[in-house]
C-alpha positions, 0 to 999 in steps of 0.5 A, a space after each residue: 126777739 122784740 117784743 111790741 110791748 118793747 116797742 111802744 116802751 121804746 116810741 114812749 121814750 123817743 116821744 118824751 125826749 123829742 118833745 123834751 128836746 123842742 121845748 128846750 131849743 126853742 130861740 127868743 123867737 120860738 122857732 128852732 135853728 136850722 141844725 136843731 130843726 133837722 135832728 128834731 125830724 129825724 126824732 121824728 121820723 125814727 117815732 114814725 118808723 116804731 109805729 110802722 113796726 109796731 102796727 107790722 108786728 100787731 099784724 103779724 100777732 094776729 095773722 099768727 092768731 087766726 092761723 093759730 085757731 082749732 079748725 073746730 070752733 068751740 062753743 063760746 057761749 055762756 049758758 044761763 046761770 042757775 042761780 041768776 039772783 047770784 050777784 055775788 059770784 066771783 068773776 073773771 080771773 077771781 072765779 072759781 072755774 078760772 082757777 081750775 080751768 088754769 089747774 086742769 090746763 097745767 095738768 093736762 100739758 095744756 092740751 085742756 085748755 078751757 075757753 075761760 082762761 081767754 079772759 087771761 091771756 097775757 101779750 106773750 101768749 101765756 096765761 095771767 096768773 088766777 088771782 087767788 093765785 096771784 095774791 098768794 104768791 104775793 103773800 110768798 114774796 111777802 114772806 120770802 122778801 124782807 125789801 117788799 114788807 119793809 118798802 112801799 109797794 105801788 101797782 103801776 099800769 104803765 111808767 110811774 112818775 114820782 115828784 120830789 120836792 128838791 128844794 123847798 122855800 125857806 122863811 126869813 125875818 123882814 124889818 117893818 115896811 122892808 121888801 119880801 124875799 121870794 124862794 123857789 122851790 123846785 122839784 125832781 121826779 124819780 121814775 119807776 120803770 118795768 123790768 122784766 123777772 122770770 122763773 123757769 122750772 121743770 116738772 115730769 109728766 107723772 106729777 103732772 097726771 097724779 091727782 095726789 100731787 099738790 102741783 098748785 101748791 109746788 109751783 106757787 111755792 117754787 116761783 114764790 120763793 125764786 121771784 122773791 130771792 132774785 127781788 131781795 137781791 136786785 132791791 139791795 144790790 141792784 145796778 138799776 140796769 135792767 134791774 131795780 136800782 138797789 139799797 147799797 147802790 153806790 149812785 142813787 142808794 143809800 147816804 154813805 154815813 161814815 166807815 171804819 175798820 171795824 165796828 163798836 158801840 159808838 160806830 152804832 151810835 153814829 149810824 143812827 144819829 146821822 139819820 135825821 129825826 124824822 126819818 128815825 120814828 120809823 127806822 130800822 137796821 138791815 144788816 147781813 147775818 155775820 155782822 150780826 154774829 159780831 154785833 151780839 157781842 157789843 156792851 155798852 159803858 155798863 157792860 150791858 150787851 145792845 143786843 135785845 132778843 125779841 120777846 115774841 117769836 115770829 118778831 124781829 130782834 133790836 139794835 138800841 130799841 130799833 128793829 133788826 132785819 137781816 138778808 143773805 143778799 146784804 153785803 158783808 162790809 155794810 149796815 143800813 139804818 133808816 126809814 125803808 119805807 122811802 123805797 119804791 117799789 112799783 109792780 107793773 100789772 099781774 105776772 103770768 104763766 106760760 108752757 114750754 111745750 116741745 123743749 123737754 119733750 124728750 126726757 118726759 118733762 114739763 117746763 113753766 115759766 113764770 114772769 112779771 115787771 118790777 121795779 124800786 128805787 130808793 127815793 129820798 137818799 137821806 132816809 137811809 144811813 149805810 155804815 162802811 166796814 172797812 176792815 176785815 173784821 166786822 167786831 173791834 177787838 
């Protein structure tokens, strides 16, 4: 089903292209042809159609709403604080009484709901996340997610727009009195959508109403880690339809360096030479773990391994002096070596929770959906390196 929020996503679109589509088929005179001014009204009328539709589904929410309501009001007002000197009490989703009022509501199938969970309701009907809530399962896709801890990651409100400089002007040498020469530079923009993740998960009915059940900590546990391994996936192989364009996308992701068959010591050295200089003070190598399984095993002229193990636990392993990362979700076949700090990703407002009330009713289970937008995009091609195997063994023999 539509959602409004779609459906001002979809306007937002139309309206860039008309305006784009005016500005670009204006005649020497200013005006437009006959043909041009007939497709731009049906832009336009198709933009006045959205907006009807937008305000008769906002009318139908909150029809919906008021039909929705308790046919006892509660009480809504807030009693005097005991402690009115208190200014530095949390608010908000980041109070104390947001947090258990969400805690108390999951235990009790939402049957509890309290009035100070209206502070968080989301588009959908669900319920944002607490933010201590949030930021812990930040910390878990953190933890779970090589790409978010590796990547640049932007907090967007709505469509973020990146400008690129394409082009940039160039210095040249002129004889005394001689005419300048003037460059242009130009520039490109890469946009950061929202598309939208979600993560389902059953829970019974007697963990729900067990008090020594840790329900907090397995459902931040459980959506952290499915979030995370769903964004690792898209933020390495992602199509960019409907998902994040990915690393090893092979139109928009990273520079295609070189291939071989198979891999030795002076494949690597290619790798990281074809990074430019600047990108290798902050470079590092992403590669799946049974191209590492082969890469241990490479020696230089000398006989030494290239391999250096870390020395600290908990920090990662080095390729010729650069940080190693691996992921289950890297393609067996490929190797990345740049500057991942050039992936954008760009999470769009906080991510929420919702209840399925009547789907599992029948077995005696509980059902939670957790949701968010998200996007990346890798933007500076040339910051990232990819190495090809093209062979079926990763190691030259």
């Amino acid at each position: 089903m539509t959602t409004v929020n779609e459906l001002r996503e979809k306007r937002a679109s139309a309206w860039n292209a008309a305006k784009a589509f005016l500005e670009s088929r204006r005649t020497d005179k200013g005006t437009l042809t006959a043909e041009d001014d007939a497709a731009y009204t049906r832009m336009e009328q198709d933009i006045t159609d959205l907006s009807k539709e937008i305000a008769r589904l906002e009318r139908r929410d909150a029809l919906d709403a008021e039909l929705s309501r308790p046919v006892s009001q509660p009480l809504t007002s807030k009693p005097a604080s005991a402690s009115p000197h208190d200014s530095g009490a949390k608010r908000g989703r980041a109070s104390d009484e947001y947090r258990e009022g969400m805690l108390r509501a999951l235990r009790s199938n939402f049957k509890q709901v309290s009035n100070v969970l209206q502070e968080g309701v989301d588009a959908d009907g669900g319920y944002l996340v607490p933010e201590e809530y949030d930021s812990r399962l930040i910390d878990v896709l953190t933890e779970e997610n090589i790409m978010r801890s590796l990547g640049n990651v932007i907090t967007t409100s709505g469509e973020h727009k990146i400008n690129i400089a394409a082009t940039k002007p160039a210095a040249a040498w002129i004889e005394e009195g001689g005419a300048l020469s003037f460059g242009d530079a130009t520039f490109s923009q890469i946009l950061l959508d929202a598309h939208k993740l979600h993560v389902a998960i059953k829970v019974t009915e007697e963990l729900l109403y067990d008090a020594a059940f840790n329900l907090e900590g397995y459902i931040i546990d459980q959506f952290g880690k499915a979030l995370a391994n769903a964004e690792e996936d898209a933020f390495l192989n992602g199509t960019g339809r409907g998902q994040p364009l990915g690393l090893f996308a092979e139109t928009g992701g990273g520079t295609p360096a070189l291939s071989a068959a198979s891999i030795n010591a002076d494949h690597i050295m290619q790798l990281i030479y074809a990074l430019k200089r600047p990108y290798r003070k902050s470079a590092r190598f992403i590669m799946h773990d049974k191209v590492i399984a082969a890469i241990r095993q490479l020696k230089d002229n000398n006989g030494v391994y290239l391999w250096q193990p870390a020395l600290t636990s908990g920090e990662p392993d080095k390729l010729l002096g650069y940080d190693v990362y691996t992921s289950p979700f890297c393609p067996e076949g490929k190797i990345a070596f740049g500057d991942f700090s050039y992936y954008n990703i760009g999470d769009r407002g906080t991510r929420s929770f919702s209840e399925l009330r009547e789907l599992f009713a029948g077995n005696g289970m509980i059902g939670y959906v957790a949701k968010e937008r998200v996007d990346g995009k890798l933007i500076l091609p040339e910051a990232v390196q990819i190495l090809t195997i093209t062979g079926g063994k990763p190691l030259k023999p």
